[in-house]
C-alpha positions as CSV (number, residue, x, y, z in Angstrom):
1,X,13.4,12.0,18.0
2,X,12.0,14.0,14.7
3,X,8.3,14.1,14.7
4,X,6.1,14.0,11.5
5,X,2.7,14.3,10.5
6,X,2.0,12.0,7.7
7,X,-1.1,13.1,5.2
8,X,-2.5,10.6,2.7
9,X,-1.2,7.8,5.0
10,X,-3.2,4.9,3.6
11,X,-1.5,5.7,0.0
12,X,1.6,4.2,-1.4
13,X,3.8,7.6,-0.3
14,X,2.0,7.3,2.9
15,X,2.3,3.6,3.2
16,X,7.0,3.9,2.5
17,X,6.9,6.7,4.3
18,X,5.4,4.4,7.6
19,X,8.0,1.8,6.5
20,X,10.5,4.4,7.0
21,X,9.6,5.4,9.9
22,X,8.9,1.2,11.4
23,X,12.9,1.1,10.2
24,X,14.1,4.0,12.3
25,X,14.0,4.1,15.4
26,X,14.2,8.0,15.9
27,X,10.9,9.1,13.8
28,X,7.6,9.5,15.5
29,X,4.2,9.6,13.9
30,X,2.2,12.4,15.7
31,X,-0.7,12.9,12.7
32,X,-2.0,10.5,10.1
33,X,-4.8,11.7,7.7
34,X,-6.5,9.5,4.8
35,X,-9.3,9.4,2.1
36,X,-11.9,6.3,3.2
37,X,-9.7,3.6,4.0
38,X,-10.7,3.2,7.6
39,X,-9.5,-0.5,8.2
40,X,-5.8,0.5,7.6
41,X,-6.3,3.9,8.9
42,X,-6.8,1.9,12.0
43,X,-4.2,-0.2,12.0
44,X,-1.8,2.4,11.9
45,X,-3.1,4.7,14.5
46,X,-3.0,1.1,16.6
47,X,0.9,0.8,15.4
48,X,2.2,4.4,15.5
49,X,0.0,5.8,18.1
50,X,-0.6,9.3,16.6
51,X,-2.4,12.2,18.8
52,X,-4.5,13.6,15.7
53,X,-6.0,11.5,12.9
54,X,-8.5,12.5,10.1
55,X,-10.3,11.4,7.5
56,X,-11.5,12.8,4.5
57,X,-14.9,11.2,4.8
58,X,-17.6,12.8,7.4
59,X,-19.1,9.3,7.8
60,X,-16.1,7.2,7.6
61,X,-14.6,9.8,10.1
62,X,-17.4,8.8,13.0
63,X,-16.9,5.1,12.2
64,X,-13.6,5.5,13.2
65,X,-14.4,7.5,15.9
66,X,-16.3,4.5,17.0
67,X,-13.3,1.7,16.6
68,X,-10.5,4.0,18.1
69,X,-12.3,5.2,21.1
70,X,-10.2,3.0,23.6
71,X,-7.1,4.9,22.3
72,X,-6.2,8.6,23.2
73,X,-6.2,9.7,19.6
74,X,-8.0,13.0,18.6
75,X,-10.5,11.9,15.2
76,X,-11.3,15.0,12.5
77,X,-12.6,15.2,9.2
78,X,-12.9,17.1,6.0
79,X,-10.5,20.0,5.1
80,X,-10.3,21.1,8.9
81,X,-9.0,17.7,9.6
82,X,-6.7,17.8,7.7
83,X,-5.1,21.1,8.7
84,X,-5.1,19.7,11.9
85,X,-3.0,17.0,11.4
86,X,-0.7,19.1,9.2
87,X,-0.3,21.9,12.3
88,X,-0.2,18.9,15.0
89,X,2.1,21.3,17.3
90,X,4.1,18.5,17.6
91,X,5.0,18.1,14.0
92,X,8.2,19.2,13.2
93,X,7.9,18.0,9.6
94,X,4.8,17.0,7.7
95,X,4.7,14.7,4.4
96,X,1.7,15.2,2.2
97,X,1.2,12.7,0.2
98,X,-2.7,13.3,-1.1
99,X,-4.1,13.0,-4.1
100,X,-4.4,16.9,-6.1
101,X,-5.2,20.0,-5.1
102,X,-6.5,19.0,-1.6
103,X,-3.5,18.8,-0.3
104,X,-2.2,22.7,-1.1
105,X,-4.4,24.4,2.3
106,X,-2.9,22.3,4.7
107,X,0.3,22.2,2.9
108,X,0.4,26.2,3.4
109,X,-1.1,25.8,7.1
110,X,2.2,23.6,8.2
């Protein structure tokens, strides 16, 4: 089974890149990271069950705290966040897929 982290999730890279993944059988999702978009954001830690997620957003990133807290999925924010998700130990390969220079740090981190 490979293992990927998947930053910018919620984006149309992110979005084929989970379609990939929902068609193969032998990928699994250990990180997702996004902007804002909370409500998908959601749904895929729901679908994928990832052990890290992050979003961008400080505020966003404690609502979502809030509607994933029945699920054992660790919630960041901010840069920090998302050089979590991209050095999930887990991670064997990590697909960043965020808008400019954001993504570079956790890029490098992985």
């Amino acid at each position: 089974m490979k293992k990927i982290s998947v930053l910018g999730s919620t984006g149309s890279i992110g979005t084929q890149t989970l379609e990939v993944v929902r068609n193969n059988g032998d990928i699994q999702v250990t990180a997702l990271a996004a902007g804002r978009n909370i409500a998908l954001l959601e749904k895929q830690i729901r679908e994928f069950h990832p052990r890290v997620a992050c979003v961008w957003d400080e505020e966003k990133g404690k609502e979502l705290r809030l509607k994933v807290a029945d699920l054992p999925v660790k919630v960041y924010s901010g840069m920090e966040g998302l050089i979590e998700a991209a050095t999930e130990p887990e991670a064997e390969n990590v697909v960043t897929a965020v808008v400019g220079m954001i993504g570079i740090r956790p890029t490098i981190a992985a």
